[in-house]
N, C-alpha and C positions, 0 to 999 in steps of 0.2 A: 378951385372947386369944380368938378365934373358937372356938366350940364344933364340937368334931368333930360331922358326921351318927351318928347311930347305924345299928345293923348294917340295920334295918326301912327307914332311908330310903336306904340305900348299898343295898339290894336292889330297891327301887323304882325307881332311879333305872337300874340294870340293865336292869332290866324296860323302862322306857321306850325306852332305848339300842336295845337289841333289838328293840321292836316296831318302831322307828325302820328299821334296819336290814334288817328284814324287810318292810318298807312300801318300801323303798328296792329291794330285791333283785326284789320282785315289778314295780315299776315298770320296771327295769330290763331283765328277762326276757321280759316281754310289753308291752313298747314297739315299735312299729310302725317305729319311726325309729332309723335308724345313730348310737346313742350311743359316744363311745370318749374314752380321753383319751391325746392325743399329745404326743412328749416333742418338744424343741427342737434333739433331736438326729434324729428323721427315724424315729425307729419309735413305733407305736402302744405305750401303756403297758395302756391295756385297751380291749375291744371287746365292744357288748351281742351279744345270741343274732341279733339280727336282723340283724348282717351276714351272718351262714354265711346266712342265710335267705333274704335279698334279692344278696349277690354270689354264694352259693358256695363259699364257703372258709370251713377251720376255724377257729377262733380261734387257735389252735398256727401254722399258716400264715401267719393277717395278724401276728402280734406275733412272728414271727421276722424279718421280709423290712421294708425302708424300706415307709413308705409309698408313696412317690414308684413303686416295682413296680406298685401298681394302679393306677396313676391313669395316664390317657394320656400320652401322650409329647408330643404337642400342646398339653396345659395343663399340664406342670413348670415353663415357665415363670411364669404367672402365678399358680400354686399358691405358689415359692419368692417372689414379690412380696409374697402375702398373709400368708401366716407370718411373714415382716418386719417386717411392717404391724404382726401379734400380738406380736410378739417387743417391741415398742417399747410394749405395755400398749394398743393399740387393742381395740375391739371389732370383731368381723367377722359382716356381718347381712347374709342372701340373696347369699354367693358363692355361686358355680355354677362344678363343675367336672364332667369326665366320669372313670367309674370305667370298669374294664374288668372284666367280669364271666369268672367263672372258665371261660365257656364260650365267652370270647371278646364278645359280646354287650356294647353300650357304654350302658351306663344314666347320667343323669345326675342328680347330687347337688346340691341347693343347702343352705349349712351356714351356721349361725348358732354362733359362737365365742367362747369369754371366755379371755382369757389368763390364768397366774400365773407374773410373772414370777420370783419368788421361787424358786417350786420351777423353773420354766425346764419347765414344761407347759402343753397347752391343754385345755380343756374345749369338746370340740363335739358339736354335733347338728346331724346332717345326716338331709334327705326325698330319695326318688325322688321326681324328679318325670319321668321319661321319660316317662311316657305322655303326661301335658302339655305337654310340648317337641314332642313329634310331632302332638300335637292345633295343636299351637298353630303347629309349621310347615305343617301339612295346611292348616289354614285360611290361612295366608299363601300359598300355594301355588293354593289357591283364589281367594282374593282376587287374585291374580297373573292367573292364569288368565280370573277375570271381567273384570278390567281389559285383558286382551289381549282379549276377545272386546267387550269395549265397543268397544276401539279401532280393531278390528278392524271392526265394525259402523257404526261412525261414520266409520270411513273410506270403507266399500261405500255407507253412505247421502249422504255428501258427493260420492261416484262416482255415485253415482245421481241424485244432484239435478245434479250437474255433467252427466252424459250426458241429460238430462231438460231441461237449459237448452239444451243444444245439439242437442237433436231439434227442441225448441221453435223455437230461433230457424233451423234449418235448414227445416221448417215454415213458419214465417211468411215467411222467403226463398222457399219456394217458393212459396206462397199468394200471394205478391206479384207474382212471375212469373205463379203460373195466372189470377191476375186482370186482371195488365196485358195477356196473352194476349187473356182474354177481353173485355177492353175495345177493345184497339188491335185485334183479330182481325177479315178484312172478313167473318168467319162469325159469325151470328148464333146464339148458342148462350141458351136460354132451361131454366129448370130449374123443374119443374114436379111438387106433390105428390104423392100417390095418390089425391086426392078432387079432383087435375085442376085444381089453383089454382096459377097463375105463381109461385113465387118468389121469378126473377131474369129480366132480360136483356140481354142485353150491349149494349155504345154503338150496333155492325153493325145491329143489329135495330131499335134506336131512332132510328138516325139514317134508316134503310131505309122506315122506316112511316111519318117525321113526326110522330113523337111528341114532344111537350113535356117532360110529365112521366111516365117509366113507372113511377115509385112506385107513379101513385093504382090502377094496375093490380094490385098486388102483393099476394097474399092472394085473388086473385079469378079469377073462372072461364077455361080457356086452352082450346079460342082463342076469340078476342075477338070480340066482337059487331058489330064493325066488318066484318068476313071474310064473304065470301057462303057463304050457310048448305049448299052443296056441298062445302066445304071444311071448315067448323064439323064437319058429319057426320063424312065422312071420316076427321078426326084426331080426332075423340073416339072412334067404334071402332075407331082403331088404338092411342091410349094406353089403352083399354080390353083390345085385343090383349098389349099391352107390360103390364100389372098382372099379367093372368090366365097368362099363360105363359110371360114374361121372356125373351121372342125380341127381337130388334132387327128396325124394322121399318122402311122407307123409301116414301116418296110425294113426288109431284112433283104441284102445282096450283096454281089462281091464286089467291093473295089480292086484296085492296087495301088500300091505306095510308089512313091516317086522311082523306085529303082526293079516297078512290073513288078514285085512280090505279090502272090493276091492275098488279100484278108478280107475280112466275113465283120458286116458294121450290120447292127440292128439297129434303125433309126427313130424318132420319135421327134414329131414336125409339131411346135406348138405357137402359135400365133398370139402375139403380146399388145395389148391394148391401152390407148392414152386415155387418160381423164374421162374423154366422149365418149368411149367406146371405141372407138376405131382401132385396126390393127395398124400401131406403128411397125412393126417389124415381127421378125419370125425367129427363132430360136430353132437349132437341131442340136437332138442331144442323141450321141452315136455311142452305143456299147461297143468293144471290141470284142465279137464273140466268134472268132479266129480259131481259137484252143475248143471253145465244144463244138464247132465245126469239124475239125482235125477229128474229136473223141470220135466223134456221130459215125464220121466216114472208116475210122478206125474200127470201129465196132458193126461198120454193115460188112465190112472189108472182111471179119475175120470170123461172122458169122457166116459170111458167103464160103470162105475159107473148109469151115469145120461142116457146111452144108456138102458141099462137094466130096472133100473128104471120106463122110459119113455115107455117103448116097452111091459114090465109086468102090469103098470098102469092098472087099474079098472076103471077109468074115458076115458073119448073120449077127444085126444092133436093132433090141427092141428092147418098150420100155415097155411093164404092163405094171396096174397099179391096182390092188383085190379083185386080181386073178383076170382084169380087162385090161387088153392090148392099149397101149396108147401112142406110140409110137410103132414104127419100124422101117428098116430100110432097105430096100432093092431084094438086096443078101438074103434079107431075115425071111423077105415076104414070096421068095424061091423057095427054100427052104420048108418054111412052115405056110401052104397055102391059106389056111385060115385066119392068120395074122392081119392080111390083106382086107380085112372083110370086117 
């Protein structure tokens, strides 16, 4: 037969119980966290201090009313799933449901849960964790956010490379045109630095001069050594003019062509500006007016011709137009004294 405690260890063991108990009480009172134990019939059986603390409501309020009263109307459903779940002796670890706060205000609880089925209750602890739900939709929200303005961005920069190829290639389409311009052009258009060296000149100019190759020209001093030095002069103080004050500036004179031919170039000096305004460079664009040169002289040539002619004549030549003299010549005005007059 088992020996009874005596009264000394039945009073220790008191003592124990009790500190137990009051180790237990203080844990309970100043726990941070929604401790309570719910029954399997839908109301709380007990509730720590920290609900009034974190909902609002007194302890007399939540163990009068279901629980199902606080809890949103939005998660009864999946709250009566999880009780289920409890009910059949599962554990229940990090649910998350939302409470409604006595001010209205929706905080949300994740609970960790032990059932006993026996007594037909549960033992849970449940944290706020709202502010981490809103931390943690803020950031997804942000994240949301960066990813619209990536995409956003990657869109304007694909818009921009796409408008950037078609400048490009609308660009080269025209540089193609302005070159075939100035190749097929009968205007001889040359381009020409600030320190007065050829650049460029088109097929007009080379095919006009007799030039083989105008590469070996290019990089080197305009105009050409070839050109009689009345002309040399001329256009270097007029690309000189065209630097210093970005007027456009025109001359008419004779060159020759590589093989002393002379030809008749009407010039037109025009000064080409970057972004800033500055003159990058100079442009000449040279008519070849060779043939109405030729006309001009032709035609003073053979009026001088029929002048002399008319004026040495042996016969008497007058012009008169109702019945007044308008003419006459040498001849006429021997002849008929009054002519003259």
């Amino acid at each position: 037969m088992a020996k009874k405690p005596s009264y000394e260890e039945l009073e220790q063991k008191v003592n124990k119980l009790e500190k137990s108990e009051s180790y237990l009480k203080s844990v309970l009172n100043n726990s941070q966290d929604l401790i309570c134990i719910s029954g399997m019939d839908g109301y709380f059986k007990y509730v720590s201090p920290a609900w009034e603390e974190i909902l609002g409501y007194t302890q007399d309020e939540l163990l009068s009313k279901p629980f199902l009263d606080f809890i949103h109307p939005d998660d009864h459903a999946i709250n009566y799933e999880e009780v289920t779940k409890l009910s059949s002796g599962n554990l229940t670890i990090d649910f998350e449901n939302r409470y409604i706060h006595k001010d209205g205000s929706i905080l949300y609880i994740s609970w960790r849960a032990t059932p006993n089925p026996v007594e037909k209750i549960l033992y849970c602890i449940g944290r706020d964790i709202t502010k981490r739900v809103h931390m943690e939709r803020e950031l997804e929200k942000q994240h949301d956010n960066l990813e619209a303005l990536i995409e956003e961005r990657t869109a304007e920069l694909q818009q921009e490379i796409s408008d950037r190829k078609q400048t490009e290639e609308r660009l080269n389409a025209s540089e193609k045109k302005s070159r075939a311009w100035l190749e097929y052009s009968p205007i001889c258009t040359k381009m020409v630095d600030l320190d007065f060296n050829l650049q460029y000149m088109s097929s007009a100019g080379v095919k006009v001069l007799n030039i083989d190759d105008i590469t070996q020209f290019y990089g080197k001093p305009y105009p050409f050594d070839f050109y009689p030095e009345s002309f040399r002069n001329r256009m270097a103080k007029n690309l000189e003019k065209v630097r210093e004050t970005g007027e456009i500036i025109t001359q008419e004179a004779p060159v020759v062509d590589v093989g002393g031919n002379e030809l008749w170039f009407h010039s037109t000096l025009v000064p080409v500006n970057d972004e800033k305004g500055r003159i990058e460079y100079i442009i000449v664009v040279s008519d070849d007016t060779t043939k109405r040169k030729q006309a001009e002289e032709a035609l003073r040539e053979s009026e001088e011709k029929y002048r002399l002619l008319i004026e040495n004549a042996t016969d008497a030549i007058f012009i008169a137009q109702d019945e007044v003299s308008k003419f006459a010549n040498p001849k006429a005005e021997e002849m008929i004294p009054h002519l003259g007059q």
